[in-house]
N, C-alpha and C positions, 0 to 999 in steps of 0.2 A: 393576659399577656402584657408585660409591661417593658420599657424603652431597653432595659437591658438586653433582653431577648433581640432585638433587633441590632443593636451596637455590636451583640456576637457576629452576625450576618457577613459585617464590613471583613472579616478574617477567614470567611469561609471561600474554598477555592471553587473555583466555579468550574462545571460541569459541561455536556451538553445536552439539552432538555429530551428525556427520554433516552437517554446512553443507557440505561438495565434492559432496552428491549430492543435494542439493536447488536446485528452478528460484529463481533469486534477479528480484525486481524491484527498479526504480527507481521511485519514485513524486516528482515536485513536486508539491508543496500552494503553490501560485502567490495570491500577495496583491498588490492593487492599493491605492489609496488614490484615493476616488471623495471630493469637499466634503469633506474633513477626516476622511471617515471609511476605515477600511481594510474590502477588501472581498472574499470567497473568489470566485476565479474556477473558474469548471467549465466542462467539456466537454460537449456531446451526441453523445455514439458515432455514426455513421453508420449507417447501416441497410444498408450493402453488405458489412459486415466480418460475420466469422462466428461472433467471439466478443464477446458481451454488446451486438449491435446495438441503436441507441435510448436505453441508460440512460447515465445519469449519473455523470462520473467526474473524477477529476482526470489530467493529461497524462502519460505512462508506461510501462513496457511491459519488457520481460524482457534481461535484458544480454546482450550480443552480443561476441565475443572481440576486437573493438577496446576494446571500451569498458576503460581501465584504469582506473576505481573506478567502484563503483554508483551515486554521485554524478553521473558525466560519464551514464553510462547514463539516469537522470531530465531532466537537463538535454538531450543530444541527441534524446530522444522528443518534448521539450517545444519545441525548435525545428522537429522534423519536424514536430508537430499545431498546432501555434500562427505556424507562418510566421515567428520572432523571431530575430535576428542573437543570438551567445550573450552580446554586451555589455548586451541589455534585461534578462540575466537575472540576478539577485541572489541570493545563496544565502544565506540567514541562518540556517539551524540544523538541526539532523536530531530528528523526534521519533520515536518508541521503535518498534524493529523489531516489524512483525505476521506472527507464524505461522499460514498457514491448515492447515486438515484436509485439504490437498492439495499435501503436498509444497513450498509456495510459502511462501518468503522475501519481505517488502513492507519495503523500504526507504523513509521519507520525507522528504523532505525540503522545510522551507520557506523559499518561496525569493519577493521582491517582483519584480514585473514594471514595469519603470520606463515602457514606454511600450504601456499596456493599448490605447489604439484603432489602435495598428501591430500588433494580431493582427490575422494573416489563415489560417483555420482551412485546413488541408488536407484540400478535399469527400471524399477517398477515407474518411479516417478519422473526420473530425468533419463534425455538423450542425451545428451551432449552440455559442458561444459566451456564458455569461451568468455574472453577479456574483448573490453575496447578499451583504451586510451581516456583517461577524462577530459584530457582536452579536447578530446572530440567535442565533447557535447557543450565544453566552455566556447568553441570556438562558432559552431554550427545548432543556430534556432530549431527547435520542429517544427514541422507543417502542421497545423492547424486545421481541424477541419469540423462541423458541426452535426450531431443529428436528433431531430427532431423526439422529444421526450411527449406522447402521446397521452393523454391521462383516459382513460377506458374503466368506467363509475361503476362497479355493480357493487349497492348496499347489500349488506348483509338482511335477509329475513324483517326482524326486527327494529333495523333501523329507523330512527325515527322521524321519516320524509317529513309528515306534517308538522314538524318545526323547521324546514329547511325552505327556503322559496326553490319554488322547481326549475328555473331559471340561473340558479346558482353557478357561478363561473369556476369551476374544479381550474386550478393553475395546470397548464401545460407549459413544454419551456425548450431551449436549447441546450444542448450538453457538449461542450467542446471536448473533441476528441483529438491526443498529437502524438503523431508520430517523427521517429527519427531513421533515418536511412542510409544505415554503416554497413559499405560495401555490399553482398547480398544479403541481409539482415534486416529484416525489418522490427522495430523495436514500438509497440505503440500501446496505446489504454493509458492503465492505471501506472504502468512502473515506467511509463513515457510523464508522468506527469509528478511520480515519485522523483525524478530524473532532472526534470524542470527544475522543481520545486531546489533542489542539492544543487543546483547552477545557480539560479536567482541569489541564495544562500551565502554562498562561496563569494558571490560580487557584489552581495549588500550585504553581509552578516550586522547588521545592526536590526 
């Protein structure tokens, strides 16, 4: 192996370390423009679905081996739950990938919905369909709140203890959790901090 091989390196785009074995998602963050003003659209989860029935989210869901970028993956979730031909859909920008404490990659992407009252939600997955205001969320912080991220060891069979000291400190940790609180709404997790993330943006886009 000789310095060439390494001088490639400096051009290569960097990764994150073990991205081929981690669940990747698609997320839109869907804007509409209600009187002049722009306005985040959200979903209500259906109460039939097994995972996070009821709360509040934006349109999305985990990529599928048709989907060739994570991009088409956000967008084809977003016409399966929102009923939209993919020309309603706009895509204006990606903000900053979220890693959770669960193996899960969150891809975002926002994206304007040019014709907001031709949603027609899909009853299996969504209840309900609603807007807030973005300056709601420019004008108004989340609450903040933390909880405790356990680490619970069980080696596999095989593992190999007698290289490990048995005393070994396994990382446990905090995981901030924010919510926001529009009218009777409660908005919080992952698309409370997709949320964040598209506010922070908006007032430091540098």
């Amino acid at each position: 192996m000789n310095r060439a091989f390494f001088e490639k390196l400096k051009d290569r785009q960097l990764r994150i370390n073990g991205y081929e074995n981690l669940k990747k998602f698609g997320v839109l963050v869907p804007l509409t423009c209600i009187n002049n003003e722009y306005h985040l659209i959200f979903q209500v989860r259906s109460d039939k679905i097994s995972t996070q029935p009821g709360e509040i989210s934006f349109p999305g869901g985990g990529r599928e081996p048709g989907d060739k970028t994570i991009i088409e993956t956000a967008i084809r979730e977003t016409q399966e739950e929102f009923g939209l031909s993919r020309d309603k859909i706009n895509v204006l920008a990606h903000l900053d990938t979220l890693i959770t404490p669960y193996n899960i990659v969150i891809r975002p992407f926002v994206a304007e919905i040019l014709d907001y009252d031709k949603i027609i939600p899909n009853e299996s997955e969504v209840k309900e369909v609603f807007t807030v205001p973005l300056s709601f969320f420019t004008e108004n912080d989340p609450e903040e709140y933390f909880i405790d991220i356990q680490a619970k060891i069980n080696p596999e069979k095989k593992f190999p203890t007698h290289w490990v000291d048995t005393d070994y400190n396994w990382r446990v940790g905090k995981y901030s959790v924010l919510f926001y609180q529009y009218e009777n709404r409660i908005i919080w997790g992952f698309t409370a901090k997709i949320i964040e993330n598209l506010v922070k943006i908006i007032k430091n886009p540098s």
